[in-house]
N, C-alpha and C positions, 0 to 999 in steps of 0.2 A: 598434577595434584600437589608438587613439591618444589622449591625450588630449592637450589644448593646454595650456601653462602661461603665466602670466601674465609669465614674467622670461624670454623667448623661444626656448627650445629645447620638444620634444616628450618626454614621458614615453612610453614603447614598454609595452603591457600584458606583456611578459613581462619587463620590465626594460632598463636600457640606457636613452640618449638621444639624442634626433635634432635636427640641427641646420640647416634650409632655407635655404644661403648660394647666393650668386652663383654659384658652381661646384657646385653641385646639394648635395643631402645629405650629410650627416657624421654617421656612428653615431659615440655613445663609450660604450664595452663593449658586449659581443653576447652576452648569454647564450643557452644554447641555444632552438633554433626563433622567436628574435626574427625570422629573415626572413618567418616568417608574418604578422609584425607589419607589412612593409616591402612584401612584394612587388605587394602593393595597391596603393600608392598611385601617385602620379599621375607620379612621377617613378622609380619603379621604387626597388630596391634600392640604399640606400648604394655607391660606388664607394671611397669613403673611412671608414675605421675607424678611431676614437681605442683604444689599448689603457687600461686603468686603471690607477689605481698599483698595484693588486692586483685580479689577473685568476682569481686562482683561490681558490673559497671552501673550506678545506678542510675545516670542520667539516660542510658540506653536500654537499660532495662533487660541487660546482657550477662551472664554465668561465664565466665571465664576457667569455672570450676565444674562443667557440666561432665560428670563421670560416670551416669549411671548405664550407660551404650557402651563404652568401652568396659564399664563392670560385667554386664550382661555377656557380651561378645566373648570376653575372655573364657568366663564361667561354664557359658552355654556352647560355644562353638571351639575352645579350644580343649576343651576335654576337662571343663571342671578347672583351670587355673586360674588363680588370687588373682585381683589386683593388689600393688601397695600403691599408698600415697602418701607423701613425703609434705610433710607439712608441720606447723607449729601446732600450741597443746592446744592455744583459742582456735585456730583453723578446725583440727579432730573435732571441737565441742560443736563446730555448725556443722561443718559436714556429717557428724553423725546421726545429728536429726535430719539434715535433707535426705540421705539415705536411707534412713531408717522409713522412711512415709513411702518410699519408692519400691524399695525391695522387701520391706517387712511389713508394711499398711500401718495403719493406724492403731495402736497398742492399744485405746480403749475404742469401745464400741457401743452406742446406743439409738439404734434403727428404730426404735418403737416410736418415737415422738416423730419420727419421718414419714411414717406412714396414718392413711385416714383414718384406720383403725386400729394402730397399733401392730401387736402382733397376730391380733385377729385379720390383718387384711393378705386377703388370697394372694399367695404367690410370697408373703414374705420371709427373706432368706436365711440362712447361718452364715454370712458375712465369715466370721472368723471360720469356720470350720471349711467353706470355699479355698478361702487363701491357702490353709492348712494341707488343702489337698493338690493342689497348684505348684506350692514351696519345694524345689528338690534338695534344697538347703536349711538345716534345723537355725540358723542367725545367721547375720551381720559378719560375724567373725570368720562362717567359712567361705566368703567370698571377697574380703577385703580384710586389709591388714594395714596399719598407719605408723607411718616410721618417722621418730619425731626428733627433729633440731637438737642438741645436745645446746650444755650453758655454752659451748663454746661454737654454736651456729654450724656445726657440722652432723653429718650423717653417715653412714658407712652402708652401701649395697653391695653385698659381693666382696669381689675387688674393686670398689667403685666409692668416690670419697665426693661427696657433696656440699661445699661449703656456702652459706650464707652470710656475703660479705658486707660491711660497714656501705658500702653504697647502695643497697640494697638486692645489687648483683648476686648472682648464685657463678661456682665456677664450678666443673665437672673435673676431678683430676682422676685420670685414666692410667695408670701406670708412670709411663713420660709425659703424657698428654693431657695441657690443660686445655680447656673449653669454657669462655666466661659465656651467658646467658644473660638476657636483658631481664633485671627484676618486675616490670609489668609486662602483662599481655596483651597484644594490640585483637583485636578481631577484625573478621572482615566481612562484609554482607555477601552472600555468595547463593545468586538466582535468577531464575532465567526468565523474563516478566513478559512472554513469550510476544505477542503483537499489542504494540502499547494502543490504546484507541488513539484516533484524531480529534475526535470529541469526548469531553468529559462522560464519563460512564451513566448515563440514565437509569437509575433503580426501578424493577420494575412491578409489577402486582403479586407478583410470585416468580420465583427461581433461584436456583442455583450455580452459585462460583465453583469451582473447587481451585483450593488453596493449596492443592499437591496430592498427589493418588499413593505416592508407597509408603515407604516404613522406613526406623530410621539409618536400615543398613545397608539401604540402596545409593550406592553415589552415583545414580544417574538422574533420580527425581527427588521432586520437594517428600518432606514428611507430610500424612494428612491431614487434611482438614479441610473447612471450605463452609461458604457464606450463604444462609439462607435470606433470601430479599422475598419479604410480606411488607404491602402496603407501603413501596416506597421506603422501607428502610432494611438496613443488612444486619444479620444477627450471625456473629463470627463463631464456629463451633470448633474450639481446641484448635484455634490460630497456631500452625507452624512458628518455630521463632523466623524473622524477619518480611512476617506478611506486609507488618504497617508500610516497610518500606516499599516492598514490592507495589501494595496497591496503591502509595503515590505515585510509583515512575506507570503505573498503567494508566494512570489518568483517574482514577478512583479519590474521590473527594473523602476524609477521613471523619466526616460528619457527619456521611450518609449510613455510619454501622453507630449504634448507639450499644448493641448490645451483647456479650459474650455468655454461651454456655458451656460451662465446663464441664467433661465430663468425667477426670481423673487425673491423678498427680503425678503421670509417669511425663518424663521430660520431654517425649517428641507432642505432647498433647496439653503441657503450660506453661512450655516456654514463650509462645508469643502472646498469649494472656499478659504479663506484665508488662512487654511492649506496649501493648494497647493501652493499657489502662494511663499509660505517662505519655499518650500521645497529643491527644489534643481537652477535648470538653470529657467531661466524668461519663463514665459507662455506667452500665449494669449487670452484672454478671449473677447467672442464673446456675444454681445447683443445689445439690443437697447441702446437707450442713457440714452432714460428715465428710463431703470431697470438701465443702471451702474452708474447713478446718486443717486438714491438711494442707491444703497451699498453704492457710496463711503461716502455718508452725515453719513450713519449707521455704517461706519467702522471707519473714522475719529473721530465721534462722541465717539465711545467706544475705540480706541486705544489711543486716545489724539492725536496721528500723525498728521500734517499736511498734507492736499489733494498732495501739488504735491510731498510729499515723498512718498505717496501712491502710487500715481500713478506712478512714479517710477520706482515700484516695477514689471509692471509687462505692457503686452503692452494689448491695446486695440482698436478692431477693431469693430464700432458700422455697426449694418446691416441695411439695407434699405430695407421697406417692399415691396417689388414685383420687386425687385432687389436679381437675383440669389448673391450667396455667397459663394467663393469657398473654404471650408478647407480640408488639406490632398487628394483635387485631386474629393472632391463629391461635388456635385451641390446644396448647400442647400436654401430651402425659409422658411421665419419667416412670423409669424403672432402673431396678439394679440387675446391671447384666452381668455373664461367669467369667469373671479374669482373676490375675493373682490382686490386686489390692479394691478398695470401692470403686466401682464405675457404673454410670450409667447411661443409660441409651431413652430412647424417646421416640412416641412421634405426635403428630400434627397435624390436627383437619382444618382446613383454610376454605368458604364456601364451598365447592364440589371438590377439594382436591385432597387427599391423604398423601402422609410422607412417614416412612417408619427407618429410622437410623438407629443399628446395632452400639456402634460406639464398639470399642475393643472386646472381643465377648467369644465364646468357643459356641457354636452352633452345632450340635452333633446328637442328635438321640442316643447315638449307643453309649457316646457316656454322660448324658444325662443316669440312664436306666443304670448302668453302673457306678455313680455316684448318689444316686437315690437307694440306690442295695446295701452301700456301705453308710447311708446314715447320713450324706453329707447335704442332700438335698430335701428337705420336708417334703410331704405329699404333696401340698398346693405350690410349696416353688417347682415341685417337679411336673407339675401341672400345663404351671405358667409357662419355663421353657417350652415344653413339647408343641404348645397348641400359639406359632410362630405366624402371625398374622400376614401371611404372605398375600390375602387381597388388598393392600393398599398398592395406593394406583404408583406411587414410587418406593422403591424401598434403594437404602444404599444402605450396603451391608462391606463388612471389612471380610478381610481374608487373610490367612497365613500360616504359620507354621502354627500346628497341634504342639502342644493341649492348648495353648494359652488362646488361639487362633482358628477360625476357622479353614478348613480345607476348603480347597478351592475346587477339589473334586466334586463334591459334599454339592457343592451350589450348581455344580455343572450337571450333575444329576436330575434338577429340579425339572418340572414340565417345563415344555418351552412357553406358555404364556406367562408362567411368574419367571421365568429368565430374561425377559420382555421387560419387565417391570422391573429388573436390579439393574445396578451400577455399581461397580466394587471397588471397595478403597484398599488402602493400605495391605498392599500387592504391589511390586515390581511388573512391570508390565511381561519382562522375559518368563514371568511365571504364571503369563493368563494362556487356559489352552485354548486351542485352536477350535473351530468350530460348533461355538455356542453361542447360546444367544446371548450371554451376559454384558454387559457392557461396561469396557475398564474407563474410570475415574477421566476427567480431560482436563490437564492440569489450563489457567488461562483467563481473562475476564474475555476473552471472544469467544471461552467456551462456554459463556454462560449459558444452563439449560432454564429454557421458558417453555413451561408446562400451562396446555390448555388450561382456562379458567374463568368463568363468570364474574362477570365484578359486580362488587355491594352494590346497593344501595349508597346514593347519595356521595359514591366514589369522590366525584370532583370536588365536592365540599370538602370532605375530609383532607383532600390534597392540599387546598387551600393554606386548611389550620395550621394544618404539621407545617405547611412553611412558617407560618405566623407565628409558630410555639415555637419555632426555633432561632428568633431574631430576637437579641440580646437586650432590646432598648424596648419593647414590646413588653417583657415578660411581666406576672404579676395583673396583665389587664386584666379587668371582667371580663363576665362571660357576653355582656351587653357589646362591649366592643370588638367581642372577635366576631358576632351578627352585624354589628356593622360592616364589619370587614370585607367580608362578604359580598356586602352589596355594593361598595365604592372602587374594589379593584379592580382592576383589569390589564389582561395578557399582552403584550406588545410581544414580537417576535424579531430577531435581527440576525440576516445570516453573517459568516466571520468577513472581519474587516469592516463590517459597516459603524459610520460614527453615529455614536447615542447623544453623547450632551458633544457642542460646540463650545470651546470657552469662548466669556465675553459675552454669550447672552444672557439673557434674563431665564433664571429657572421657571417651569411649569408646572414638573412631574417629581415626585418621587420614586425612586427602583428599587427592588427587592430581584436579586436573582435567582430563578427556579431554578436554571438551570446555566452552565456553562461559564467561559471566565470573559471577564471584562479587563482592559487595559487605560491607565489615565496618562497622560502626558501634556509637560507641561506645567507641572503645579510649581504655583505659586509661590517663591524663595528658593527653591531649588528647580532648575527648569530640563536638568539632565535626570531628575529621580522617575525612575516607573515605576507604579501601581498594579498590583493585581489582586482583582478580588473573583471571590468562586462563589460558588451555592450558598446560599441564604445569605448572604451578606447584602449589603447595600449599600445604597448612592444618591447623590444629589439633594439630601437632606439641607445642607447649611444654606444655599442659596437662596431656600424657600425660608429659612427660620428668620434668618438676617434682611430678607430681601434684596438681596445684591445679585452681580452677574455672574456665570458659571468661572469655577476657578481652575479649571483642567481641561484638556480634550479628552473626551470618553470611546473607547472604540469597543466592537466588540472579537475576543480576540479570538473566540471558537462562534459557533450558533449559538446564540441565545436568548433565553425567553424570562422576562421581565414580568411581576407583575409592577403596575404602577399606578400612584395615586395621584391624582392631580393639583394642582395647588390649593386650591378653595378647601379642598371637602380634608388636603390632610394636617389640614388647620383645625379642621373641623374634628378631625380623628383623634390628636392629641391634645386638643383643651381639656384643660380639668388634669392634667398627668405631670411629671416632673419633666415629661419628655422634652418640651422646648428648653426647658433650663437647661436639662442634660446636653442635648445638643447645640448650644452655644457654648457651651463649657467645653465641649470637644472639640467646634470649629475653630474658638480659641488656642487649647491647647499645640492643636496642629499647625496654628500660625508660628509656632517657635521650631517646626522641621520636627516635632517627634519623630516622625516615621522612618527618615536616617539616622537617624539616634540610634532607634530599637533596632533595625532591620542592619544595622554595620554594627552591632555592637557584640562582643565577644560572648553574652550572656544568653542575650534576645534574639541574637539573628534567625533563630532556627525557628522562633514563634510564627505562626501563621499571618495569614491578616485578619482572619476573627481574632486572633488573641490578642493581635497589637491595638485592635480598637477597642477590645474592653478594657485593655490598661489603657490607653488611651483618654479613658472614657473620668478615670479615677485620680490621673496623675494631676496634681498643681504645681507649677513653674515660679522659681526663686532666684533671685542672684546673689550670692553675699556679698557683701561689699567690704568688713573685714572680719580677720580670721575669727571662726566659727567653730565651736563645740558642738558638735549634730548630737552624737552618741558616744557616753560614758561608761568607761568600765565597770563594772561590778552594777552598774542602774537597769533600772528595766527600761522600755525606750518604746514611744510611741507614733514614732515614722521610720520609716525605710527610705532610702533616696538612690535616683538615677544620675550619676554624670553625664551632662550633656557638654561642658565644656569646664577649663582647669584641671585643678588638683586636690583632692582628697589624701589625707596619710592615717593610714592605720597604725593605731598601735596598740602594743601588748608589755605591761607591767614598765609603763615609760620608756619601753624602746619602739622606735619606729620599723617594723615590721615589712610594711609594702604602702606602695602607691598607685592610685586609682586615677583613672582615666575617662576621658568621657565613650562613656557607654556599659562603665562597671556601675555594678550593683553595692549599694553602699548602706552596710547594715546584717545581720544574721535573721533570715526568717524564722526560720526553728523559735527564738527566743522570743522573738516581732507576734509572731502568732498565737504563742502562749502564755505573753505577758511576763517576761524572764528577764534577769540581768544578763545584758551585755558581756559579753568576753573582752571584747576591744573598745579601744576608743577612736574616732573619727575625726576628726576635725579637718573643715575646709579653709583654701587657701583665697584671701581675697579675691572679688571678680569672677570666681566659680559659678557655672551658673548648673542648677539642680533641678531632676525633677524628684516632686515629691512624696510620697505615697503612704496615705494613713492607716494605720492601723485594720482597723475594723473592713475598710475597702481591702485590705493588702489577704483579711480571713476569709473575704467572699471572693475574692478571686482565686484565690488557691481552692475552692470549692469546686472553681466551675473547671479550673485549671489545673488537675493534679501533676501532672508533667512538667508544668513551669515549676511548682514547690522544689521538684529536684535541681531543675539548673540555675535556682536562687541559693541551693545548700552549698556555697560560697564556703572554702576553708582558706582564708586569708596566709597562714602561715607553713 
């Protein structure tokens, strides 16, 4: 779980460093489920936390400062003891709010407008007087204490002297013993993505992933969560942190989930929410108002971001309680279940199939009746609890330590035909009992569960669409041409290794892929560069637009299933559309090797091949010939530019700051976007050649791109 280092602190395997002074252990930065790392050893969990000079990674979408598990643990498990956490005044001012939303809820409170009728609709809560009864702690202060940098960058713990040095190092002096500390925190992905598929993951009419069965104090398994798939697309429920990655090394296309529901702001249940949202194309995230208020006060609060660049980011759709809710085609209802801060649970009728998920929630009659006696449960919330809708045909229900949690006894009780019918989450597996019919959580995409089900009406059609609605160069048609669509496609099938296009011939067909990845080789200018494209992307467009011979070899590199249109009719498909213009503009573009530009370049590499072809799609190509003023300090500026080759020099207040390379991003978005003076000045070196990118295109693609806006937030100096 640890490794030793030779200059005397502890490397933590999910990042973070540990420090074994006189006064027991010192973390410096926590990134999330490091207490897995900790609570092993021999001295238990850090009592003391260094924060970093940067605690939050925003291009990963990663908390370096994730404290509220080692809060808990200390608090809860070791008999009621603080954490401190050692940090500057601006550090205390975000971390107070992210803590305060976690351990204290939300300070104000207004449920009526969330419900269909207000406070007249049955079952609704005392929210504040819930938590109230929950809280074994009256604030903030008795379980955390912040110990702050003096003018002179030092701290004093104990006997224990903490300095924060001009290089941003921290040094630990222990008596005789110094210990220097690295001033950032690295992290490290750390999961077990159990049998990756051979073939790209298939979504299917209904089922369920699970994204990890236990809790966050189990360092054997993931924390939970896990992916409902209706109608061919996956809707991620309080994504653990590190899913996104996990579900690309399984072979999981990150296009196939469009949408998350949250159901609370405790950290094993939003931390991979903002992973996702900076992944690839814009989500949706589904919740009350009052859970997306909180993230967002917690996310603002630790990213620095401003609320509406946040929001931004990603669309939201707040539910109304006793107001069905349709995503991907299932009927869902929300409600608020019994924890210490808002959360909620739900479920979902999909043609014959019901699905009812607790979400974190104490399950327990007797004190329900005991919280209804003391006042803290209204008649109709104590209603709603009691009468626990246990005939739906699935239910996954959580489990864990009382009050906040249900007992696992509790469900083991239950008749054997609804024990039938559960799957329990957040539960360590050591702690399922023996001989029931319950059925524990199976972390895994091979464990997908695909539950019997009738399918719509008009299924195949609908299949169709949603491919068609999700190809980039498409969007915007009428409703006329997606009934065209309809009628002109058709399915080719190709198992792995077989070749699709032959370079050198004359194109036919156009490709869309339903399913699986394709491989190009061979192209044109660069003859060692490979291609790979996945689900809903496509192929063989230019040779039909231009009329010319195929410019790659096409292979297919798993099974896969095309649809395709043939030459004639997808002439026929895009008259009347900008789409030929478009894609001569792109076949062009790609003549100048884009694709090793973005795909080698320090900025872009990590973009997909959907993203590189919509910027692809946008960018126009320049040479200067001599030196050039791109962008002016203190001016506003209405292009952005890509180095493709030369030299770019930035500067700052007439001095030359840094130099740009081909494949740096040349320009500040943040300003780009909101029409703002420049910080720095640009200017290129003769024979430079650039790509270019306008304004207005640079705001519609950070639309479609929230992810890319981060690793464009470029700090030159």
């Amino acid at each position: 779980m640890v490794s030793s280092e030779p200059n005397g602190f502890i490397a933590l395997s999910r990042g973070g460093y540990l420090v074994d002074t006189s006064e027991g252990y010192i973390q410096f930065g926590s990134p999330p489920e490091t207490i897995k790392d900790t609570m092993g050893l021999e001295k238990k969990t850090p009592l003391v936390f260094v924060l970093p000079n940067k605690f939050f990674h925003v291009e990963k979408g990663i908390s370096v400062a994730e404290l509220e598990f080692p809060i808990y643990f200390n608090f809860f498990f070791r008999g009621g003891k603080k954490t401190f956490i050692v940090c500057t005044q601006e550090q205390k001012e975000q971390l107070t709010i992210v803590l305060g939303e976690s351990l204290m809820g939300p300070s104000e409170l207004n449920l009526a407008s969330e419900f269909i009728d207000g406070e007249a609709t049955f079952g609704f809560p005392d929210i504040k007087a819930e938590m109230a009864y929950f809280r074994s702690y009256k604030s903030m202060d008795d379980v955390v204490e912040f110990i702050l940098f003096d003018e002179n960058q030092r701290v004093k713990f104990g006997g224990i002297t903490i300095e924060h040095l001009p290089s941003n190092e921290f040094l630990v002096i222990d008596k005789d013993r110094k210990t220097k500390i690295p001033g950032e925190v690295d992290f490290h992905v750390k999961f077990d993505i159990g049998k990756r598929l051979l073939e790209p993951f298939q979504p299917p009419l209904i089922g369920i992933t699970c994204l990890g069965p236990s809790h966050g104090f189990d360092p054997d398994d993931n924390t939970s969560g896990f992916i409902i798939w209706l109608n061919g697309q996956g809707i991620m429920v309080d994504p653990p942190v590190n899913s996104t990655e996990w579900l690309r090394e399984s072979n999981v296309n990150p296009k196939l989930i469009n949408s998350i529901i949250l159901t609370h702001c405790h950290a094993d249940h939003d931390a991979g929410t903002f992973q996702k949202i900076l992944e690839e194309s814009k989500i949706t995230i589904y919740a009350t108002a009052t859970v997306m208020e909180s993230f967002l006060r917690k996310y603002c609060s630790l990213t620095k971001i401003p609320r509406k660049e946040i929001t931004d980011l990603f669309d939201f759709i707040p539910v109304v309680i006793g107001r069905p809710t349709i995503i991907n085609g299932g009927e869902f209802y929300f409600h608020y279940a019994i924890h210490s801060i808002p959360s909620v649970g739900f479920e979902f009728f999909f043609q014959d199939q019901s699905f009812y998920y607790t979400s974190d929630h104490l399950n327990d009659p007797e004190a329900f009746e005991e919280m209804y006696k003391k006042g803290v449960l209204p008649e109709t919330r104590f209603q709603f609890l009691k009468d626990f809708p246990w005939d739906r045909k699935i239910i996954y229900h959580e489990a864990g330590v009382p009050p906040l949690h249900t007992r696992i006894s509790y469900l083991a009780k239950l008749p054997e035909e609804v024990q039938k019918r559960i799957t329990v989450y957040h539960i360590a597996s050591k702690d399922m009992p023996a001989g029931t019919h319950l059925t524990l959580a199976k972390f895994g995409i091979e464990n997908t569960l695909y539950p019997e089900i009738t399918p719509p009406k008009h299924q195949d059609a609908f299949k169709l669409l949603e491919i068609l609605s999700q190809i980039d160069i498409f969007s915007g048609f009428p409703i006329e041409k997606a009934k065209e669509f309809l009628q002109i496609v058709k399915e080719e099938k190709f198992r792995r290794g077989e070749q699709i296009i032959v370079k050198g011939i004359k194109g036919d067909r156009f490709y869309i892929i339903a399913s699986g990845n394709v491989r190009f080789e061979g192209l044109s200018g660069d003859h060692s560069a490979v291609k790979r494209y996945g689900t809903y992307e496509y192929f063989g467009e230019a040779s039909l637009i231009l009329d010319t011979v195929r410019q790659a070899d096409v292979y297919a590199e798993t099974d896969v299933v095309a649809l395709t249109i043939d030459k004639t009719r997808f002439h026929q498909f895009i008259r009347g559309s900008k789409l030929h213009e478009n894609l001569v503009k792109l076949n062009s573009i790609r003549e100048t090797n884009t694709w090793k530009t973005l795909t080698e370049s320090q900025t872009f590499r990590g973009l997909t091949s959907y993203q590189v072809t919509q910027l692809e799609l946008i960018l126009k190509f320049e040479t200067i010939k001599s030196e050039d003023l791109l962008i002016e300090e203190g001016h506003s500026f209405e292009k952005a530019f890509i180095v493709k080759s030369g030299t770019v020099v930035v500067m700052q207040h007439h001095r030359t700051i840094r130099e740009l390379g081909p494949g740096d991003f040349v320009g500040e978005i943040y300003p780009l976007t909101k029409k703002l003076p420049s910080s720095y000045t640009f200017i290129a070196w003769p024979g430079t050649e650039l790509y270019v990118l306008g304004q207005e295109d640079a705001i519609q693609y950070i639309k479609k791109n929230p992810g890319v806006y981060m690793k464009l937030n470029t700090v030159y100096n």
